[in-house]
Biopython code that builds the backbone (N, CA, C, O; Angstrom):
import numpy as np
from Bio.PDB.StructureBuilder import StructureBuilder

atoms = [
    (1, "UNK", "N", (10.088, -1.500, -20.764)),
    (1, "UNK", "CA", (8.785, -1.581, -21.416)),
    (1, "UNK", "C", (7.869, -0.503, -20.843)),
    (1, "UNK", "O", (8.015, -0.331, -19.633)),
    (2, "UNK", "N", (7.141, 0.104, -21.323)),
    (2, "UNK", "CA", (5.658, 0.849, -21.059)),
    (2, "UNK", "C", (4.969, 0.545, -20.334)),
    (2, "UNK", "O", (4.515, 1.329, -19.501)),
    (3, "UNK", "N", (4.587, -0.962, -20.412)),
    (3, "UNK", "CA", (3.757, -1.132, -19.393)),
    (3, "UNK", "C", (4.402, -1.972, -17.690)),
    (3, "UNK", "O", (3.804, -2.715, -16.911)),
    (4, "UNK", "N", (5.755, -1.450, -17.659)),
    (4, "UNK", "CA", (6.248, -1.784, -16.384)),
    (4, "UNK", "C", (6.649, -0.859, -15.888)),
    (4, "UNK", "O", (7.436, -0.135, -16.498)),
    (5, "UNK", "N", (6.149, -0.514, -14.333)),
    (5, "UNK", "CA", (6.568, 0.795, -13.793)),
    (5, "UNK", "C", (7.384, 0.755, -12.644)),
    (5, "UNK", "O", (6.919, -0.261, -12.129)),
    (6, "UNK", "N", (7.845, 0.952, -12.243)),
    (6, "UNK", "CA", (8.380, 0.794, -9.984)),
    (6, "UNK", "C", (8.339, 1.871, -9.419)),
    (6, "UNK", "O", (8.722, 2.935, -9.904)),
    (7, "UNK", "N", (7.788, 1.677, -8.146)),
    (7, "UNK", "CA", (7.182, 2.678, -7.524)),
    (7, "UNK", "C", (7.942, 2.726, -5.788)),
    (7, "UNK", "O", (7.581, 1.896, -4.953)),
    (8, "UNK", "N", (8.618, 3.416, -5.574)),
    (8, "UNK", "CA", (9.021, 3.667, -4.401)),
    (8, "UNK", "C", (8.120, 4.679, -3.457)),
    (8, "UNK", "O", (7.460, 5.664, -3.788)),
    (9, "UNK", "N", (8.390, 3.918, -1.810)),
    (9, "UNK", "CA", (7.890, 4.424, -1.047)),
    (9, "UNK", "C", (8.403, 4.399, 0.693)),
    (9, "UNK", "O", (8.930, 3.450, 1.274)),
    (10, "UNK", "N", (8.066, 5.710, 1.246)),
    (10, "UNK", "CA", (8.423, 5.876, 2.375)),
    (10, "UNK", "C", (7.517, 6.850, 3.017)),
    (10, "UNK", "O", (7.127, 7.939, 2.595)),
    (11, "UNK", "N", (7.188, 6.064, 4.436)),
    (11, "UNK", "CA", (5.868, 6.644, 5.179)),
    (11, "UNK", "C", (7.085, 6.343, 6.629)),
    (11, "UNK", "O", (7.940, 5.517, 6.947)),
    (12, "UNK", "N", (6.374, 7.798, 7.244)),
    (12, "UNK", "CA", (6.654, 8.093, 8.680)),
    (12, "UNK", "C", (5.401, 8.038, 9.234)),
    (12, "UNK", "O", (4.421, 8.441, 8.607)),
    (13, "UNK", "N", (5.329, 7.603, 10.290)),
    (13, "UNK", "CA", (4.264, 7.204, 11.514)),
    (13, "UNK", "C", (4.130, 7.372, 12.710)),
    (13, "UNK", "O", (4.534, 6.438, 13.401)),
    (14, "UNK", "N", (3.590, 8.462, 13.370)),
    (14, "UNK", "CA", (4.181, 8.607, 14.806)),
    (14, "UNK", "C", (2.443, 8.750, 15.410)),
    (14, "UNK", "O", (1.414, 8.897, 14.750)),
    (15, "UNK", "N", (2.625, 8.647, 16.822)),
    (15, "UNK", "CA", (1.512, 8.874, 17.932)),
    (15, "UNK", "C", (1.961, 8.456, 18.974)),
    (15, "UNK", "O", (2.397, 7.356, 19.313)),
    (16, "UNK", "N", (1.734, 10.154, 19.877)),
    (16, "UNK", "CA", (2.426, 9.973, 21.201)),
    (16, "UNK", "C", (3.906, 10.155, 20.892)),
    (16, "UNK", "O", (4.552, 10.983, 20.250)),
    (17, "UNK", "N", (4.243, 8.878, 21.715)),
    (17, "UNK", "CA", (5.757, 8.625, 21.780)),
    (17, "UNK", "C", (6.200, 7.216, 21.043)),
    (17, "UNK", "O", (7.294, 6.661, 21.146)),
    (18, "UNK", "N", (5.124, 6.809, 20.316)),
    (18, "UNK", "CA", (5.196, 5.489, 19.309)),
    (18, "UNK", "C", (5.986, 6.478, 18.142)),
    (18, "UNK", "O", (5.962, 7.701, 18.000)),
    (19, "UNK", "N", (6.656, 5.465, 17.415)),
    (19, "UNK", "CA", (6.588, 5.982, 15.985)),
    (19, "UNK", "C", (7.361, 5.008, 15.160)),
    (19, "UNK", "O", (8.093, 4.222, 15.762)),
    (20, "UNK", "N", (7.271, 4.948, 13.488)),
    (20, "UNK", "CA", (8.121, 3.905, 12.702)),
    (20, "UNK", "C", (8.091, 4.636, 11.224)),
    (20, "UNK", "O", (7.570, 5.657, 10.774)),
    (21, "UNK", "N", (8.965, 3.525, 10.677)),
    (21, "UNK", "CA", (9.286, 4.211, 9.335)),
    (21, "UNK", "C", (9.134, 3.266, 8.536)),
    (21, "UNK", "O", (9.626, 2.168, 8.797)),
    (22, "UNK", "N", (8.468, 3.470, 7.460)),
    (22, "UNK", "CA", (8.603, 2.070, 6.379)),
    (22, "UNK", "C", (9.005, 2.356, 5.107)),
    (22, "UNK", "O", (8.666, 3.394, 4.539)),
    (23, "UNK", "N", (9.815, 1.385, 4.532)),
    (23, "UNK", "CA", (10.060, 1.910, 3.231)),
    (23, "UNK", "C", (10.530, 0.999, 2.394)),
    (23, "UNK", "O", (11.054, 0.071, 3.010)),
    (24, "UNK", "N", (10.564, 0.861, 1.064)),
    (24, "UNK", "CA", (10.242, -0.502, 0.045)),
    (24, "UNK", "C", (10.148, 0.537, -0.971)),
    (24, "UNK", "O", (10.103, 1.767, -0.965)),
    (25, "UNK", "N", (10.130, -0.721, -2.162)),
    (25, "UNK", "CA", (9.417, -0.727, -3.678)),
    (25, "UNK", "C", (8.393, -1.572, -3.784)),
    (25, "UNK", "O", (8.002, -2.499, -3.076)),
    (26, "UNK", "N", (8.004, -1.081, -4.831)),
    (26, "UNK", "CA", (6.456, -1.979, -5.599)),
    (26, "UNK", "C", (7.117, -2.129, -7.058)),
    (26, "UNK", "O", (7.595, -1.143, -7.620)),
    (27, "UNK", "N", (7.124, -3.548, -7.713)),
    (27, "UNK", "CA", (7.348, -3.059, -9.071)),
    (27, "UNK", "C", (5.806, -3.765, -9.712)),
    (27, "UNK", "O", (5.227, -4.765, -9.289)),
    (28, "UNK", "N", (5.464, -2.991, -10.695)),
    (28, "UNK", "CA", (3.873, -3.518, -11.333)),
    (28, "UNK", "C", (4.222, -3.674, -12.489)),
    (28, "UNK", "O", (5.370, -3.478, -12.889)),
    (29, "UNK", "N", (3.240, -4.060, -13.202)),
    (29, "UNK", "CA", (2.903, -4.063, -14.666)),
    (29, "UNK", "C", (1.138, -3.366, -15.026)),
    (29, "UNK", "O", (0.128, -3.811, -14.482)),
    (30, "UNK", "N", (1.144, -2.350, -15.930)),
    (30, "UNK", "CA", (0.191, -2.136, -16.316)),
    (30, "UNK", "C", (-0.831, -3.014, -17.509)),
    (30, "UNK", "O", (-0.604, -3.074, -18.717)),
    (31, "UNK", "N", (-1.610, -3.441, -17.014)),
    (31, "UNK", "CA", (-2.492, -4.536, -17.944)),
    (31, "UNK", "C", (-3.029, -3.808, -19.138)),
    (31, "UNK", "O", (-3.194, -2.589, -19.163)),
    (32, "UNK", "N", (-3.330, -4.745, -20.272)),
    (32, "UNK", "CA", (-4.196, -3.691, -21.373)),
    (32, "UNK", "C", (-4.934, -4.817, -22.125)),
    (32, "UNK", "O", (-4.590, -5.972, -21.875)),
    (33, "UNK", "N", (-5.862, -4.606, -22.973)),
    (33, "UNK", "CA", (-6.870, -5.734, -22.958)),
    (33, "UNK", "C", (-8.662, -5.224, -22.599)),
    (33, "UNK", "O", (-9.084, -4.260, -21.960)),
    (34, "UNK", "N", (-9.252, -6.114, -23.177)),
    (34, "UNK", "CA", (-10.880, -5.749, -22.940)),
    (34, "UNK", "C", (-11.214, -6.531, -21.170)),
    (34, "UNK", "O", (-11.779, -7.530, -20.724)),
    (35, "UNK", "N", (-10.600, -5.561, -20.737)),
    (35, "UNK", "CA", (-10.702, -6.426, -18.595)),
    (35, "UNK", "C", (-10.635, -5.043, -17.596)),
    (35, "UNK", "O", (-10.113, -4.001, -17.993)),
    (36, "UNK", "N", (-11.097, -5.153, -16.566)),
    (36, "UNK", "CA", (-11.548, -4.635, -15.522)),
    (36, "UNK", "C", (-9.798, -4.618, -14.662)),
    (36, "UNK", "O", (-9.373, -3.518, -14.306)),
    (37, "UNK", "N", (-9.231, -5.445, -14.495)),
    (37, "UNK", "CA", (-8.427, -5.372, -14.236)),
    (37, "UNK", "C", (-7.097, -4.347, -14.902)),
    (37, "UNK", "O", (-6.402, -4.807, -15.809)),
    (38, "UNK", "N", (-6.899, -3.258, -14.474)),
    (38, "UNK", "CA", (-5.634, -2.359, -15.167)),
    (38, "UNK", "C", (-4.428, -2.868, -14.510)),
    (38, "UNK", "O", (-4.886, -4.005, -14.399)),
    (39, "UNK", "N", (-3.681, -2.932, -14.172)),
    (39, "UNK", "CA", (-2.424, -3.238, -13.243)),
    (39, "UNK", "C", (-2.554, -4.150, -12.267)),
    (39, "UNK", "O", (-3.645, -4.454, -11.785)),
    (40, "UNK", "N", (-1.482, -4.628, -11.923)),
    (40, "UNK", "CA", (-0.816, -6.228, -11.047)),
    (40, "UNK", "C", (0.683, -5.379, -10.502)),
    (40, "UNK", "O", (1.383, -4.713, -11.264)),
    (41, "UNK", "N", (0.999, -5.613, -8.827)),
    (41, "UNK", "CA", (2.387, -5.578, -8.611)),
    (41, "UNK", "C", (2.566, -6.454, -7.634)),
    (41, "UNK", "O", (1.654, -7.015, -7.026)),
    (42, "UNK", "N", (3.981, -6.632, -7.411)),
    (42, "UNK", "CA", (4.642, -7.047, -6.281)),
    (42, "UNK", "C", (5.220, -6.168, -5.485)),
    (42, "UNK", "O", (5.771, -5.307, -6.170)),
    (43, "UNK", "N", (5.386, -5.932, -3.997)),
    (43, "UNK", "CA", (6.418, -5.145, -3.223)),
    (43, "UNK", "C", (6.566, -6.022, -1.884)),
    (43, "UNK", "O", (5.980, -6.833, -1.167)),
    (44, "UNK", "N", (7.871, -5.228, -2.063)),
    (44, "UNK", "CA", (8.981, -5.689, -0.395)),
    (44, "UNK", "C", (9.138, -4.453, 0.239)),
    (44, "UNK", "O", (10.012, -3.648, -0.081)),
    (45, "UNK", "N", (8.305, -4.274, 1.145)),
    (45, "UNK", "CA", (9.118, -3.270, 2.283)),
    (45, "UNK", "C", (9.889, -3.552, 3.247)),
    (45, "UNK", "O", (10.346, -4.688, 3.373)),
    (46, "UNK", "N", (10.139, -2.657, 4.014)),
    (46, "UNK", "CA", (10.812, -2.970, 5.722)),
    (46, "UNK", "C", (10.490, -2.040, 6.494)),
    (46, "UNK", "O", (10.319, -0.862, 6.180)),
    (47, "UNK", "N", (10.349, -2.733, 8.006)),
    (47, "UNK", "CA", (9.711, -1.303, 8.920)),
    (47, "UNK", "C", (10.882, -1.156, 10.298)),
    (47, "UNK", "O", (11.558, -2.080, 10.751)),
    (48, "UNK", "N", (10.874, -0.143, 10.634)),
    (48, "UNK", "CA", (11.850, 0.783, 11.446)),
    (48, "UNK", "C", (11.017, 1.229, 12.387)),
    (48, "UNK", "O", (10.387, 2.280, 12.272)),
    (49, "UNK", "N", (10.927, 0.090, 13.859)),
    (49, "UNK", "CA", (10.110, 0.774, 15.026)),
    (49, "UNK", "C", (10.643, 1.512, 15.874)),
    (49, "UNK", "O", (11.710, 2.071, 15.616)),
    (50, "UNK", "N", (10.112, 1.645, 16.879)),
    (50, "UNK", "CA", (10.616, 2.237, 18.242)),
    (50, "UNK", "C", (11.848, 2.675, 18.188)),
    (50, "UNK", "O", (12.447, 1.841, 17.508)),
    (51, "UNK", "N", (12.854, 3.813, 18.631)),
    (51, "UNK", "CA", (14.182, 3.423, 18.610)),
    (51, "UNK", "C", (14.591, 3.002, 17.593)),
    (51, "UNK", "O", (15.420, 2.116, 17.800)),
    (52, "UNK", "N", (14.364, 3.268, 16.216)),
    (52, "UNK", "CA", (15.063, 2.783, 15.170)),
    (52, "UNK", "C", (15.254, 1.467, 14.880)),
    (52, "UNK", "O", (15.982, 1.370, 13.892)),
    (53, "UNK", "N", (14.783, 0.004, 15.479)),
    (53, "UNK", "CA", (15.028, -1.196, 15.609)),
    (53, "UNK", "C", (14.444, -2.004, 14.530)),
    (53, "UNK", "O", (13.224, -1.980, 14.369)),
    (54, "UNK", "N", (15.136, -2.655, 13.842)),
    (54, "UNK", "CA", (14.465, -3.106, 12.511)),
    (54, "UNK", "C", (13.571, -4.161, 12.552)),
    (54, "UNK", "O", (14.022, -5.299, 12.679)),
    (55, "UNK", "N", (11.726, -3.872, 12.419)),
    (55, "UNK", "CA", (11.390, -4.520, 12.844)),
    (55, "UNK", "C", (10.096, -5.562, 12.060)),
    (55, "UNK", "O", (9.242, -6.339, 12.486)),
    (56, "UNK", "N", (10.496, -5.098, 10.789)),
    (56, "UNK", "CA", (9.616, -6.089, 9.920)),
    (56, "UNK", "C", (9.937, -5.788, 8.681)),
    (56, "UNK", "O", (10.349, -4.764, 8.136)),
    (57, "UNK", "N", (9.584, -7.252, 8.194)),
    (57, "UNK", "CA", (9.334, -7.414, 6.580)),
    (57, "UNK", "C", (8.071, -7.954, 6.221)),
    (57, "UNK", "O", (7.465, -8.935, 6.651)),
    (58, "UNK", "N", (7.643, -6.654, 4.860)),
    (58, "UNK", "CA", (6.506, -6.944, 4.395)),
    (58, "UNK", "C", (6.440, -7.607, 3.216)),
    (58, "UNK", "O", (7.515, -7.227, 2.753)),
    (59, "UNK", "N", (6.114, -8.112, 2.624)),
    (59, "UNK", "CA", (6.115, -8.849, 1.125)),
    (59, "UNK", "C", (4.773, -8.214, 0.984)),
    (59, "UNK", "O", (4.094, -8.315, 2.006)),
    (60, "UNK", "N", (4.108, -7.475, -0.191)),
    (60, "UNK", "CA", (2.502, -7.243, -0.758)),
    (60, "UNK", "C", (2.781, -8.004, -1.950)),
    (60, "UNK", "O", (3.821, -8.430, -2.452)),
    (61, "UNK", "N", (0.965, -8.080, -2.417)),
    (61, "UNK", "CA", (1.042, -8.164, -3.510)),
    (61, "UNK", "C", (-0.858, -7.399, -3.575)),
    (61, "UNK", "O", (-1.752, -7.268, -2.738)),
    (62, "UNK", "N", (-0.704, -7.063, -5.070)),
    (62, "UNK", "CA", (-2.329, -6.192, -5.467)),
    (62, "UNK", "C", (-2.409, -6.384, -6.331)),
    (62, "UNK", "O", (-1.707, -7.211, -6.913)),
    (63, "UNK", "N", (-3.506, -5.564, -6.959)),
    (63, "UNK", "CA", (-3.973, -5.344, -7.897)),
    (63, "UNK", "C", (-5.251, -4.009, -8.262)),
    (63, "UNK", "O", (-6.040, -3.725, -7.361)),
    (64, "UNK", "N", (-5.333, -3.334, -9.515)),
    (64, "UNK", "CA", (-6.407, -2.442, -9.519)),
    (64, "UNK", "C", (-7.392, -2.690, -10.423)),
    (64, "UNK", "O", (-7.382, -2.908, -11.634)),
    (65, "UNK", "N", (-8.325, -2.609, -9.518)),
    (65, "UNK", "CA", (-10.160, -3.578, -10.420)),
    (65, "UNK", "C", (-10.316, -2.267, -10.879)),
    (65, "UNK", "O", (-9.688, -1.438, -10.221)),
    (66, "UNK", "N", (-11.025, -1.803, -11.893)),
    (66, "UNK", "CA", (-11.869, -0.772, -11.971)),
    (66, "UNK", "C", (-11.064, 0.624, -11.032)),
    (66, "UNK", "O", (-10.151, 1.336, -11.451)),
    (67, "UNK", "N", (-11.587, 0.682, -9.998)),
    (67, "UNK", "CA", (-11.346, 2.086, -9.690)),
    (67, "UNK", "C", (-10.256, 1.827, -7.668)),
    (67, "UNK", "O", (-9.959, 2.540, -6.710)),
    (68, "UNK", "N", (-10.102, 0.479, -8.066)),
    (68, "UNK", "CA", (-10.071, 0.400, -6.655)),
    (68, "UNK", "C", (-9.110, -0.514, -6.668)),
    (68, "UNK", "O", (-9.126, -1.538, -7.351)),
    (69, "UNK", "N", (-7.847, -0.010, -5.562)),
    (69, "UNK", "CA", (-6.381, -0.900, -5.481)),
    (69, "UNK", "C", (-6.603, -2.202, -4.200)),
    (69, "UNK", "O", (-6.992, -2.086, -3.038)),
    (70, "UNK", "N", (-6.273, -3.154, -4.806)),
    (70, "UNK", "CA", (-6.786, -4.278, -3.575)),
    (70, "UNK", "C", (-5.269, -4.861, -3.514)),
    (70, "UNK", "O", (-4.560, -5.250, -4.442)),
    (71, "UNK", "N", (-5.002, -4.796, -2.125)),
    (71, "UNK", "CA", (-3.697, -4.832, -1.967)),
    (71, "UNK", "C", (-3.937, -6.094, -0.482)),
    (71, "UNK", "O", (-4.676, -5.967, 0.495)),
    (72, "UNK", "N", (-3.133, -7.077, -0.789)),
    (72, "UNK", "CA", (-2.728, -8.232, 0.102)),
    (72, "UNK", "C", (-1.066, -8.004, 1.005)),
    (72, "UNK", "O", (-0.090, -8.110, 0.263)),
    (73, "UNK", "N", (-0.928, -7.867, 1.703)),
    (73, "UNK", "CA", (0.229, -7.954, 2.481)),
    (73, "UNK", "C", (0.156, -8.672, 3.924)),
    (73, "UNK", "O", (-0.911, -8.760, 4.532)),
    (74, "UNK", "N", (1.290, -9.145, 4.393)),
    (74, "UNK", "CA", (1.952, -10.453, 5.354)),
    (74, "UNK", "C", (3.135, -9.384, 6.117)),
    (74, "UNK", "O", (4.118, -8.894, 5.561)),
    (75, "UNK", "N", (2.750, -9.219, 7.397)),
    (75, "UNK", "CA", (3.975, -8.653, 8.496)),
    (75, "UNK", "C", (4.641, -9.718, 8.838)),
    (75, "UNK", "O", (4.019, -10.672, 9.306)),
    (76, "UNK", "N", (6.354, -9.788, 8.639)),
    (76, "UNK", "CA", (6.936, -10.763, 8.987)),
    (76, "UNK", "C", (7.187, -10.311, 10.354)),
    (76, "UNK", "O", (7.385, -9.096, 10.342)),
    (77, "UNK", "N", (7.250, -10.766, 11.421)),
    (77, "UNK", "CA", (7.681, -9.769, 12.888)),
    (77, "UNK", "C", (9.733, -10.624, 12.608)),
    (77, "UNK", "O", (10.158, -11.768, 12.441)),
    (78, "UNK", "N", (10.436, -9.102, 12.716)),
    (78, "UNK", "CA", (11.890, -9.694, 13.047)),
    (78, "UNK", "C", (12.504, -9.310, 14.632)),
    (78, "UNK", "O", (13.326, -9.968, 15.271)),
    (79, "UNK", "N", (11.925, -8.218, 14.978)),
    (79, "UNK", "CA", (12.235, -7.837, 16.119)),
    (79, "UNK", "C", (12.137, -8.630, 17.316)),
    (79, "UNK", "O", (12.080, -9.839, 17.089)),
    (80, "UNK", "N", (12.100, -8.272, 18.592)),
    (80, "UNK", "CA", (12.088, -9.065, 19.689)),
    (80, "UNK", "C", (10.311, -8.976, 20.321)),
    (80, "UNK", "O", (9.980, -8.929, 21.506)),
    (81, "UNK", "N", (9.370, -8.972, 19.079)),
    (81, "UNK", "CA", (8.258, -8.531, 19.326)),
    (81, "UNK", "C", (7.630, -10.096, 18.578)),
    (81, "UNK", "O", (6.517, -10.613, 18.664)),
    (82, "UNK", "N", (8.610, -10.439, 18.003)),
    (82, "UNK", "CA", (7.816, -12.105, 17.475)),
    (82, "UNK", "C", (8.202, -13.365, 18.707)),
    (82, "UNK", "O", (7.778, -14.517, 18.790)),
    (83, "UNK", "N", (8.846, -12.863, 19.290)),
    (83, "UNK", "CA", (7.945, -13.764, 20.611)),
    (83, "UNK", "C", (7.064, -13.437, 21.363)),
    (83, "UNK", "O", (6.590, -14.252, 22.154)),
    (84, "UNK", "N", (6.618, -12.101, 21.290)),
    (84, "UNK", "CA", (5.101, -12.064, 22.242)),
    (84, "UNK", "C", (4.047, -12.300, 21.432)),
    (84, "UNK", "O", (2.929, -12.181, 21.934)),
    (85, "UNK", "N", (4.163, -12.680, 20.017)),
    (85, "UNK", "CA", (3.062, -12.863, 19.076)),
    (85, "UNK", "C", (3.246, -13.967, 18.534)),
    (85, "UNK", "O", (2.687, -14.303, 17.490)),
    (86, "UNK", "N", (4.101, -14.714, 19.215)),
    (86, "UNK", "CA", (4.278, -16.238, 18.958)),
    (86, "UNK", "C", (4.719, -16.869, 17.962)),
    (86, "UNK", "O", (4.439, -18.016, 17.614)),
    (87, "UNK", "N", (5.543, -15.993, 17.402)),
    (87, "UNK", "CA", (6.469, -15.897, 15.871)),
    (87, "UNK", "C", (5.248, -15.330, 14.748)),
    (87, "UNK", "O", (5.297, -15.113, 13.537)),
    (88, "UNK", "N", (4.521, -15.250, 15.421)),
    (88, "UNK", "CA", (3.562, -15.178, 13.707)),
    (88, "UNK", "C", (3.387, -13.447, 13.484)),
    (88, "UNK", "O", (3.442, -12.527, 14.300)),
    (89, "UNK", "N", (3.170, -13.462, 12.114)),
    (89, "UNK", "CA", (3.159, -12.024, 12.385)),
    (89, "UNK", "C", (1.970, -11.405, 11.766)),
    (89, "UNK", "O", (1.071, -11.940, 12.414)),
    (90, "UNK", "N", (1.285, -10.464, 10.757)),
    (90, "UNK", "CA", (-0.093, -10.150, 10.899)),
    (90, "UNK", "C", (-0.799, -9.967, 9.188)),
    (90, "UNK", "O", (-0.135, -9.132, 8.574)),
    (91, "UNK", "N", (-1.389, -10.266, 8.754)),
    (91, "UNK", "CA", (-1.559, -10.431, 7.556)),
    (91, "UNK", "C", (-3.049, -8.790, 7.605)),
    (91, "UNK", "O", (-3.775, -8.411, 8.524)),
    (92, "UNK", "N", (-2.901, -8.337, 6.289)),
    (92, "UNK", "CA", (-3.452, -7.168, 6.044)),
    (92, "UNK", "C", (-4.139, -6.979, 4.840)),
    (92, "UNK", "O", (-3.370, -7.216, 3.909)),
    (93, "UNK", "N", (-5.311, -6.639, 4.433)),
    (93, "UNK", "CA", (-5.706, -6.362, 3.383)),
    (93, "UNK", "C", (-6.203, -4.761, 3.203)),
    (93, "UNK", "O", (-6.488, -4.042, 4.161)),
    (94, "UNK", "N", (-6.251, -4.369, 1.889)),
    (94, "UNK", "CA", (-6.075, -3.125, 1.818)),
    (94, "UNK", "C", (-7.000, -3.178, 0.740)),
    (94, "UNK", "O", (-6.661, -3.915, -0.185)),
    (95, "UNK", "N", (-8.577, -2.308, 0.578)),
    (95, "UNK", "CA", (-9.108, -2.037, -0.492)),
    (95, "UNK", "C", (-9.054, -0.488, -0.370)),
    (95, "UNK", "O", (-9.461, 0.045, 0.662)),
    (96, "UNK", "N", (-8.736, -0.018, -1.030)),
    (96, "UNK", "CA", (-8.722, 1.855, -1.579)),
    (96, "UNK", "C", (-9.380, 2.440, -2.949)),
    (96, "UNK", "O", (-9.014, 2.123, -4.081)),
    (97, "UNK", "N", (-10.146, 3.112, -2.714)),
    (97, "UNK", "CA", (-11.196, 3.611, -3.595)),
    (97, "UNK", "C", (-9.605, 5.016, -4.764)),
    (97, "UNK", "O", (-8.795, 5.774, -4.232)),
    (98, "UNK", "N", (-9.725, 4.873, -5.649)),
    (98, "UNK", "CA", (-8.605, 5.196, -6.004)),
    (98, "UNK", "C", (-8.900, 6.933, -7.174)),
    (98, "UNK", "O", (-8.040, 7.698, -7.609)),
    (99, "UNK", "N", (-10.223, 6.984, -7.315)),
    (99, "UNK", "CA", (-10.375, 8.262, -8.269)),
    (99, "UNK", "C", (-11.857, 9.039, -7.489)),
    (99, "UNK", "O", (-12.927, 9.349, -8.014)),
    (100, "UNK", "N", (-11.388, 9.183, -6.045)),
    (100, "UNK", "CA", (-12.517, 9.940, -5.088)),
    (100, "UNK", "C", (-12.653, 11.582, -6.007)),
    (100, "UNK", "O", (-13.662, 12.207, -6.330)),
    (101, "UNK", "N", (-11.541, 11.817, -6.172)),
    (101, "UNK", "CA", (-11.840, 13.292, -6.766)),
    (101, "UNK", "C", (-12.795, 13.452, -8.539)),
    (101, "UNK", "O", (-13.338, 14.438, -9.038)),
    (102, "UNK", "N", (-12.704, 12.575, -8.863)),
    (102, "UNK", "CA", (-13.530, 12.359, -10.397)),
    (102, "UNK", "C", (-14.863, 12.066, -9.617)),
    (102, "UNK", "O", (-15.649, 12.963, -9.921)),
    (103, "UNK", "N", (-15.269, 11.453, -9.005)),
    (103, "UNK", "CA", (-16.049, 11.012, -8.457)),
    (103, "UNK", "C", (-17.103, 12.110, -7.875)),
    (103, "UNK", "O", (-18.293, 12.204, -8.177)),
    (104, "UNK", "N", (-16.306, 12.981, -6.890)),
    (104, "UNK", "CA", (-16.406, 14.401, -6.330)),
    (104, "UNK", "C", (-17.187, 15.289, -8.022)),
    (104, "UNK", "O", (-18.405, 15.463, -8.075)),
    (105, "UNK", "N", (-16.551, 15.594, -8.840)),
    (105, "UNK", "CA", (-16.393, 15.944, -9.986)),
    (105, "UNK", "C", (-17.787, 16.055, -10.333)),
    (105, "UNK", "O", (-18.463, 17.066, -10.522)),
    (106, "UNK", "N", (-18.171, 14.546, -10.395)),
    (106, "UNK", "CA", (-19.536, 14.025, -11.152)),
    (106, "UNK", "C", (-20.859, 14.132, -10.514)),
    (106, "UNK", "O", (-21.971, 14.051, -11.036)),
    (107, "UNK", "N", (-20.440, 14.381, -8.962)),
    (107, "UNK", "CA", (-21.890, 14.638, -8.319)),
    (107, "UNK", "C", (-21.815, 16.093, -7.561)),
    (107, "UNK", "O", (-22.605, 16.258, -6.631)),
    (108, "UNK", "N", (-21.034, 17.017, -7.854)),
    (108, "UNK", "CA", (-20.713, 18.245, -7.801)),
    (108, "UNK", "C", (-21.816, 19.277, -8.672)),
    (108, "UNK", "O", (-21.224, 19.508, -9.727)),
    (109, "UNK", "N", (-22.923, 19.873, -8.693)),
    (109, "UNK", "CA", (-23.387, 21.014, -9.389)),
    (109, "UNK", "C", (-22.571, 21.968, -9.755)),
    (109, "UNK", "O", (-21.809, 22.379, -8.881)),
    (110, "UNK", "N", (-22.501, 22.523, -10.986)),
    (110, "UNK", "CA", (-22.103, 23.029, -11.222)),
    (110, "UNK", "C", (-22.474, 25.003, -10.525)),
    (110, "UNK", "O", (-23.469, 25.313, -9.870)),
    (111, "UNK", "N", (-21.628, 25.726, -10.842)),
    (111, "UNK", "CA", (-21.852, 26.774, -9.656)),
    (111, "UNK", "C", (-22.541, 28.260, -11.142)),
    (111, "UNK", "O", (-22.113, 28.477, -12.276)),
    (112, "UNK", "N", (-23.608, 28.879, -10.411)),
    (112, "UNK", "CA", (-24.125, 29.605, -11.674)),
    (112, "UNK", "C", (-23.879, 31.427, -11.769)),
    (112, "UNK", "O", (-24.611, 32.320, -12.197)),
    (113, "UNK", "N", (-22.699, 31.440, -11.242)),
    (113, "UNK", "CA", (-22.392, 32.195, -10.636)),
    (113, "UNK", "C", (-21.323, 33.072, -11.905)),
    (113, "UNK", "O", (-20.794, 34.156, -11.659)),
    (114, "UNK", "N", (-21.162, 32.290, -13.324)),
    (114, "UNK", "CA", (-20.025, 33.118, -14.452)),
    (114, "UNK", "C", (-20.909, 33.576, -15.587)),
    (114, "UNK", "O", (-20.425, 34.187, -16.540)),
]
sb = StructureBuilder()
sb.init_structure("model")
sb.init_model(0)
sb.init_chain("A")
sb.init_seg("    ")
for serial, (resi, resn, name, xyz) in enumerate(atoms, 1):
    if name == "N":
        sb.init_residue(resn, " ", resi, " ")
    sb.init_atom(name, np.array(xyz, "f"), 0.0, 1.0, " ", f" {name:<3s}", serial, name[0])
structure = sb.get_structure()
C-alpha cells in the first residue's frame, strides 16, 4: 500500500573509549484525512555496547503532529548491566522539530543583491 512505509536504521556512537551501535526497523503508516496527525509507527531495535556485547532491546512507538515526530521508547537492559539497574531499564521520550529548514526559509530575508 502507499500509505505504508519501513524505515531502517543504524547509528554508531562513540565518546572517549565508550561506544555502541544500534540498529532496527520502524514500520509506519502514513495517515490522510482532515487531522494534524500525518503518520503512526512501530519499531524494534537492538543495541551493541562496549566490546560488541549485546546489550538492549528497544521497542518505540510515535507519531508526527504537525511538524514534529513524538517518539515513545522503553530500554530493555539484556546485558550484565540489568543488575546494577535493578532489572529495570530506561524509558525515553523523543520530541523533534521535523521541517527546521522551511522554517529557516520563512524567516530568512531575502538577499538584494540579483
Amino acid at each position: 500500500s502507499n500509505n505504508l512505509y519501513i524505515e531502517p536504521l543504524a547509528q554508531y556512537h562513540f565518546s572517549n573509549k565508550a561506544s555502541s551501535l544500534v540498529g532496527g526497523v520502524k514500520v509506519g503508516k502514513f495517515l490522510s484525512g482532515e487531522t494534524d496527525f500525518k503518520k503512526m509507527y512501530l519499531g524494534l531495535y537492538s543495541r551493541l555496547g562496549v566490546n560488541r556485547n549485546f546489550d538492549a532491546i528497544i521497542p518505540t512507538i510515535g507519531t508526527r503532529y504537525r511538524n514534529f515526530d513524538i517518539g515513545l521508547s522503553y530500554d530493555v537492559n539484556m546485558s550484565s548491566l540489568k543488575t546494577a539497574t535493578g532489572n529495570r531499564g530506561g524509558v525515553e521520550l523523543a520530541v523533534i522539530y521535523t521541517d527546521f529548514f522551511e522554517f529557516i526559509k520563512k524567516i530568512t530575508p531575502g538577499c538584494g543583491r540579483m
